[in-house]
C-alpha positions as CSV (number, residue, x, y, z in Angstrom):
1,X,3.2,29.0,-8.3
2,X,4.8,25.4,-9.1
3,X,8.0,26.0,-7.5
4,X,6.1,26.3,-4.1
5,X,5.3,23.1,-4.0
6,X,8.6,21.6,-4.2
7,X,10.0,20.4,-0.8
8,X,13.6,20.2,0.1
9,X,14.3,17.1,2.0
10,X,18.2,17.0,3.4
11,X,20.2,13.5,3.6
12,X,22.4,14.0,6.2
13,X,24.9,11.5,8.2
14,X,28.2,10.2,8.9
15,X,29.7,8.4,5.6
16,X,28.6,4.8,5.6
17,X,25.8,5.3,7.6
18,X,23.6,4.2,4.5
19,X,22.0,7.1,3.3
20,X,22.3,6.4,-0.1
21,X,21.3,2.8,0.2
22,X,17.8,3.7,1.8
23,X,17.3,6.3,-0.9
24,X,18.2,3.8,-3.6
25,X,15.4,1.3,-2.1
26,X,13.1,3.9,-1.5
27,X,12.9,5.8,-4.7
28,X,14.7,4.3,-7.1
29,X,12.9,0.7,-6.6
30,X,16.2,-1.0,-5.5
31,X,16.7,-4.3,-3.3
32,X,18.6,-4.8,-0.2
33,X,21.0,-7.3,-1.8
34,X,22.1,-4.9,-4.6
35,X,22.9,-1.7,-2.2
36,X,26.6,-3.0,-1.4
37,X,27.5,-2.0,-5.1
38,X,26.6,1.6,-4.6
39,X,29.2,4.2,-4.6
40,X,29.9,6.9,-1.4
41,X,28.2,10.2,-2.2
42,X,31.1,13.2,-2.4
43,X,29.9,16.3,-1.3
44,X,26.3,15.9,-2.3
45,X,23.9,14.5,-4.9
46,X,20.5,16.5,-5.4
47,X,19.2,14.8,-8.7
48,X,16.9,13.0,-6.9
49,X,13.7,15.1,-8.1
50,X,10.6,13.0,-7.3
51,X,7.0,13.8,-8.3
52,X,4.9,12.7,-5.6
53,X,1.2,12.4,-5.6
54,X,1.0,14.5,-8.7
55,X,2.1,18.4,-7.6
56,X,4.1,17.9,-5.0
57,X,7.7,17.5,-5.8
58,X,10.5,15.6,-3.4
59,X,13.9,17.6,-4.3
60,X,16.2,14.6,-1.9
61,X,20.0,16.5,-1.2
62,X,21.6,13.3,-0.2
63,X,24.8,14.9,1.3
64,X,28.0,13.1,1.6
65,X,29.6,12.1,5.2
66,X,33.1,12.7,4.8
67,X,35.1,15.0,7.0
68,X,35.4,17.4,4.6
69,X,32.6,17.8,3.4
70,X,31.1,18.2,6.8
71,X,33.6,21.0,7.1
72,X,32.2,22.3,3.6
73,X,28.6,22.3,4.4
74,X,29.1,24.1,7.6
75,X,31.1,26.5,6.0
76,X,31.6,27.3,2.5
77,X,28.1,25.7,1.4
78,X,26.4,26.6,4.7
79,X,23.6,28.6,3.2
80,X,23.6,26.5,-0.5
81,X,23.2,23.5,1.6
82,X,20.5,24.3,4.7
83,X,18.7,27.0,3.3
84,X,14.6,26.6,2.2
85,X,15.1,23.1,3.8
86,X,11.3,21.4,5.1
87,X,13.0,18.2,6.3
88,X,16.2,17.2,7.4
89,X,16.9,13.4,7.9
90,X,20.0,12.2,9.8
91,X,21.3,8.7,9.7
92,X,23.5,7.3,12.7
93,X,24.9,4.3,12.3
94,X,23.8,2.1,15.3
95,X,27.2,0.4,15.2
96,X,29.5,3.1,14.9
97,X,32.4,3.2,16.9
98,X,32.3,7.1,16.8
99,X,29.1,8.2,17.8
100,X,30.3,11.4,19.6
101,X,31.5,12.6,16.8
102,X,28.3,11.5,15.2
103,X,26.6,13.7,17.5
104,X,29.0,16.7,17.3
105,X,28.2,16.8,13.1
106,X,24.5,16.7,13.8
107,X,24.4,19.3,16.6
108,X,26.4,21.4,13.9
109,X,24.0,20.9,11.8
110,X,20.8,21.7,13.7
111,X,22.6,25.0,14.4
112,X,22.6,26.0,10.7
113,X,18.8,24.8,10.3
114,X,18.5,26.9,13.1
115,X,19.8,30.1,11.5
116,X,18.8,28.6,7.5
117,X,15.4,26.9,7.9
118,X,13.7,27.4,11.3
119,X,10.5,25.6,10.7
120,X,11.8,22.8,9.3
121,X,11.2,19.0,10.6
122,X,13.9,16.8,11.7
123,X,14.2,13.4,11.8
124,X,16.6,10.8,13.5
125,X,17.3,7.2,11.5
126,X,19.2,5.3,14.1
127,X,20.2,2.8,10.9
128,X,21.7,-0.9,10.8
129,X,19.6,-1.9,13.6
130,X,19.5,-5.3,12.5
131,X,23.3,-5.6,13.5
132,X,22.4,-4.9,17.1
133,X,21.1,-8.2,18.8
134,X,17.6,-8.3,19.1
135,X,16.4,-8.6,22.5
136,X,19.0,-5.4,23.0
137,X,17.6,-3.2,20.4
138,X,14.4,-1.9,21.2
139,X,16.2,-0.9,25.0
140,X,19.5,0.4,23.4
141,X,17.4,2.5,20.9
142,X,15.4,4.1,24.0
143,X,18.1,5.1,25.7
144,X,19.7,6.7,22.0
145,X,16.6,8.6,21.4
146,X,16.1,10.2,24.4
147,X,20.1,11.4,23.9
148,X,19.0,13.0,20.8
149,X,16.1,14.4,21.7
150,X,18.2,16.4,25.1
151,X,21.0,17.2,22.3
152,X,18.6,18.4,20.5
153,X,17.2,21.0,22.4
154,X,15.1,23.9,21.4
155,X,14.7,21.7,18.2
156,X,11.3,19.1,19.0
157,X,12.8,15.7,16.7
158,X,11.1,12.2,15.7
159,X,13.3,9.6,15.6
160,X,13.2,6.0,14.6
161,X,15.2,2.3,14.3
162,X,15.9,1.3,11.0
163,X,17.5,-1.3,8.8
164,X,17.2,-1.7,4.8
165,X,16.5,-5.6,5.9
166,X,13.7,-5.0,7.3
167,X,10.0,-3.2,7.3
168,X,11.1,-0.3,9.5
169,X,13.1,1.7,6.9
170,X,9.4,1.8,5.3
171,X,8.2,3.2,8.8
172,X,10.5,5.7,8.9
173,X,10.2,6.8,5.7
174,X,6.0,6.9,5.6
175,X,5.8,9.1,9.0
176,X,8.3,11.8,6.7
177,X,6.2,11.4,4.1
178,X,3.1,12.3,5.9
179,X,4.6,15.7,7.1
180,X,5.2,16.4,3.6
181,X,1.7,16.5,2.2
182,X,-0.4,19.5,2.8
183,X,-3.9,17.8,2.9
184,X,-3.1,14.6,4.4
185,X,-6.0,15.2,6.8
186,X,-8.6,15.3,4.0
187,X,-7.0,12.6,2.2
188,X,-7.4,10.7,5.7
189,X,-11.3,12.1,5.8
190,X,-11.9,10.6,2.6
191,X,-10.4,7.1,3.0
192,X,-12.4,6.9,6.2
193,X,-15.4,8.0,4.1
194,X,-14.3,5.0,1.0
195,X,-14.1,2.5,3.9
196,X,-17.7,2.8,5.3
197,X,-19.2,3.1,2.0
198,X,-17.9,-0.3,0.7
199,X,-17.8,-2.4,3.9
200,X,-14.3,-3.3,3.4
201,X,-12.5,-4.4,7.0
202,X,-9.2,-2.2,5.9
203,X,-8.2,-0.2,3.2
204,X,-4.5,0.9,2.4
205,X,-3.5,3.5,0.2
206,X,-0.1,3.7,-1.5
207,X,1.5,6.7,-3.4
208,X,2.7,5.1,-6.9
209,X,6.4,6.1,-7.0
210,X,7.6,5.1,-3.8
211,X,4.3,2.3,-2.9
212,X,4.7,3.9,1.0
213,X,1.7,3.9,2.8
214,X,0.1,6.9,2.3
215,X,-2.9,6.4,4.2
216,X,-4.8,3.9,5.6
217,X,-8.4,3.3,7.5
218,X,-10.0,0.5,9.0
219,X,-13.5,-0.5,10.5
220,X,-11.7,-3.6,12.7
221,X,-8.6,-3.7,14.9
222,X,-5.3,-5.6,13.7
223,X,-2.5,-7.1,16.1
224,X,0.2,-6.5,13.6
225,X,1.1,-2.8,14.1
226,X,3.6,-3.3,11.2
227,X,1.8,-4.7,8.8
228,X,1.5,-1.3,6.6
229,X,5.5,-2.2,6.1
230,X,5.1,-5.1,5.3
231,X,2.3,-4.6,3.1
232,X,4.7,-1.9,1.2
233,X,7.7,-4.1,0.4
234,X,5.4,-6.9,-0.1
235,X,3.4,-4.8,-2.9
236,X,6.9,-3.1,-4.3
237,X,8.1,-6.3,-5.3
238,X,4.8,-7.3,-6.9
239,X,4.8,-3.9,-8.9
240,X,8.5,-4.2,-10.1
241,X,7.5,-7.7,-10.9
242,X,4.4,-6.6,-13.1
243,X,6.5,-3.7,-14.6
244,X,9.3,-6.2,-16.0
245,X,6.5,-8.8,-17.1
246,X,4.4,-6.4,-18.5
247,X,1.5,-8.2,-16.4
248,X,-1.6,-6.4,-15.1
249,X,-1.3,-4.4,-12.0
250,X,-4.6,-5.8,-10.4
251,X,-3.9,-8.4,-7.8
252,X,-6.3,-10.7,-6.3
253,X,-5.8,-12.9,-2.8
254,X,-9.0,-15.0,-1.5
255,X,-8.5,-16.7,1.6
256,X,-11.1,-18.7,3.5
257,X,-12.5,-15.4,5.6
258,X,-11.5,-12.9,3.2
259,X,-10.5,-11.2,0.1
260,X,-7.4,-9.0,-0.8
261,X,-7.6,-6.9,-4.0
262,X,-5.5,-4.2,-5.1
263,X,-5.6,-1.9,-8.2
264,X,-4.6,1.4,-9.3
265,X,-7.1,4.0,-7.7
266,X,-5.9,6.8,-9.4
267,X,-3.0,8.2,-11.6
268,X,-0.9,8.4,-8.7
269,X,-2.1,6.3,-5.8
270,X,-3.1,2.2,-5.7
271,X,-5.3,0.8,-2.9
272,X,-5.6,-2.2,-1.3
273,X,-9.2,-3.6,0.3
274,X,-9.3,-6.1,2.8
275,X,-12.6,-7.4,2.7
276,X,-14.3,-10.3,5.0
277,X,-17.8,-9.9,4.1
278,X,-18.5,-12.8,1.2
279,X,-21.6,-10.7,0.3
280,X,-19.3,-7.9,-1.7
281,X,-18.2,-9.7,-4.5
282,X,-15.6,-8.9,-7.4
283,X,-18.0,-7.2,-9.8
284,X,-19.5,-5.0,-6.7
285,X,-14.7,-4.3,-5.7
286,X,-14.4,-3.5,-9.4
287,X,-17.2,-0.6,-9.9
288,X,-15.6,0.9,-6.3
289,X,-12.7,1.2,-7.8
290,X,-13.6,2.3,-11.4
């Protein structure tokens, strides 16, 4: 049945923590500059119904983080709110002066997943990392997420750093992703199969709504271990650029040891080759990806 394949993905954090900024960027295509205009969420917002990869549908509850509507959700809404949930996401705010009480609201509501949703996957956003010096943030986020993961207890979590400055909000958001598509393993299987059969050095694959990183394979090693981050906001802001233009999708990059081309691969995904052999020309990258 259809309705099966709709996932219910929780929002949850403190109020200011930036939930509905990272939602805005992620699904709704807008820019870090243009988040400060958004308005606080009250109690919660679930018209955020995505379509992703075809058949799978994203139904995002992007919860408010006021008091009371904490007090609601554990309460009044408890079983509206956590029930038939696959993920939750919870967003700390790195800076916040009232991290305890941070904590106490999440603990709360891992105790209703608990009783609501049992199987499903949480996730920790430890968010506005980039107001945290740098040379403290990768210690100070150690030390957070090992908190969180004894506070957390029987409950197994992933957490990450983010910032909506930065590539690690697209991360973040590509690992919860992943966990959200049932044959991400064949998917993988197949890209592995694309890459050998045209020689390419990389290929990335991006889901069309969102243009995360989907999946990727590669037949040489890169340095760059967040390049797939980059790679995403760098190709979001060529596609809204293309949409508003009405200019083709297909984007071409030669350098002097290779070639970067990227085109829709199907209805839903795009794809990007990375190719450094200069006996695969364009005609030979187009009928691949016809």
């Amino acid at each position: 049945m259809f309705y099966k394949k709709t996932k219910k993905v929780l929002l949850m954090g403190r109020c200011a923590a930036g939930k509905t900024s990272m939602r805005s960027i992620i699904f709704h295509n807008n820019v870090a500059t243009k988040t400060r205009n958004l308005e606080p969420t009250i109690l919660w917002d679930n018209k955020t119904d995505v379509q992703f990869l075809g058949n799978l549908h994203l139904n995002l509850w992007d919860c408010g983080g006021q008091d009371d509507s904490f007090n609601d959700y554990l309460t009044t809404y408890r079983s509206l709110i956590f029930k038939d949930v696959h993920v939750l996401i919870y967003v700390f705010d790195a800076v916040s002066a009232e991290l305890d009480k941070d904590i106490h609201y999440y603990q709360s509501c891992l105790e209703s997943i608990l009783t609501h949703s049992p199987d499903a996957i949480v996730f920790c956003l430890m968010h506005k990392m980039d107001l945290i010096q740098e040379d403290r943030r990768d210690k100070m986020f150690e030390k957070q997420k090992i908190e969180l993961q004894v506070r957390s207890e029987p409950i197994q979590i992933q957490a990450f750093q983010t910032s909506i400055w930065d590539e690690t909000l697209y991360a973040a958001w590509a690992k919860i992703i992943h966990c959200l598509i049932p044959n991400i393993k064949a998917l993988q299987a197949s890209l592995d199969t694309f890459c050998g059969i045209c020689g390419a050095d990389e290929i990335v694959l991006f889901e069309n709504t969102t243009f995360l990183v989907i999946a990727n394979s590669a037949s040489i090693h890169h340095p760059d271990v967040h390049r797939f981050e980059k790679i995403s906001s760098i190709i979001k802001q060529f596609n809204l650029c293309t949409r508003k233009e009405s200019y083709s999708r297909q984007m071409e990059i030669k350098g002097s040891n290779f070639t970067a081309f990227f085109d829709t691969l199907t209805k839903n995904t795009s794809v990007l080759l990375i190719i450094s052999d200069h006996g695969i020309n364009d005609q030979i990258l187009i009928w691949l990806l016809s």
